[in-house]
N, C-alpha and C positions, 0 to 999 in steps of 0.2 A: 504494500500500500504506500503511495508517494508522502513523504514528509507534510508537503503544502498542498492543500487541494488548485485549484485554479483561481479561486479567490480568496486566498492567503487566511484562509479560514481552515484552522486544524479543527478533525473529527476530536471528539472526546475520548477518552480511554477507559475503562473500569476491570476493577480486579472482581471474579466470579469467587467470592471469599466462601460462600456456602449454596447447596444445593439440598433441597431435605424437602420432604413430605408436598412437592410438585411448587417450592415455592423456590429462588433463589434472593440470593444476599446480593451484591454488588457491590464494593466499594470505588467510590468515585471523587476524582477532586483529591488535593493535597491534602483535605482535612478527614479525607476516605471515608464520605459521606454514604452511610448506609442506600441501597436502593434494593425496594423489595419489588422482585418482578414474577409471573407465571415462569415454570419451567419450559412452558409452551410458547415463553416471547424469545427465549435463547436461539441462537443457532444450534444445529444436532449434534455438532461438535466441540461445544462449548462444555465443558466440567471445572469443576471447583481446580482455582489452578489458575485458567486460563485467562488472558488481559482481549477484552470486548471491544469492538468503534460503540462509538454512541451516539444517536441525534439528542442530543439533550433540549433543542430547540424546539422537539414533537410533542406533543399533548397527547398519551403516555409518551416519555422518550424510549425512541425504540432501539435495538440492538442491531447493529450491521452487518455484523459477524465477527469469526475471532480474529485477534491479529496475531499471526502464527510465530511472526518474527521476534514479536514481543515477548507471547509465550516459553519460546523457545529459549530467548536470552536475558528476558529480565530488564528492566529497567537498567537504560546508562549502561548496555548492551553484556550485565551480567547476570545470571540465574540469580533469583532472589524471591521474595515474596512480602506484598506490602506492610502482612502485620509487624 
C-alpha cells in the first residue's frame, strides 16, 4: 500500500488487539483508542495480531483490509506489538 495516497491524505492504521465472542477490539491512534467492531466488519484475514487501513472519516469507520507489510514488520519496520 503506497505511503501517501494521491491527496497526501494517509489511510489510518489500527492494531486488531482482540477478537472474542464475534466482536473485535481495535486499537487506534497514538492514545490506542479502543474500537469495538463486528467480526463481520474485519477483512477474512485479519486476527488478533494484525495492523488494519481504516476510513475513520465513515459513519461506522470501516476496515480496508490488512496491511500485511505492517503486520509482518511492526511498527518503524520492527516486529513489535502496541501494548
Amino acid at each position: 500500500m503506497p505511503q501517501d495516497e494521491p491527496t497526501g491524505i494517509r489511510p489510518d492504521r489500527g492494531f486488531v488487539d482482540q477478537v472474542a465472542d464475534g466482536r473485535a477490539v481495535l486499537l487506534v491512534g497514538a492514545g490506542r483508542t479502543p474500537l469495538h467492531l463486528d467480526v463481520e466488519e474485519l477483512p477474512r484475514d485479519a486476527a488478533a495480531g494484525s495492523w488494519v487501513v481504516l476510513d475513520l472519516q465513515s459513519t461506522p469507520p470501516l476496515v480496508l483490509g490488512v496491511d500485511a507489510e505492517l503486520t509482518r514488520n511492526g511498527p518503524a519496520g520492527r516486529p513489535s506489538d502496541p501494548r
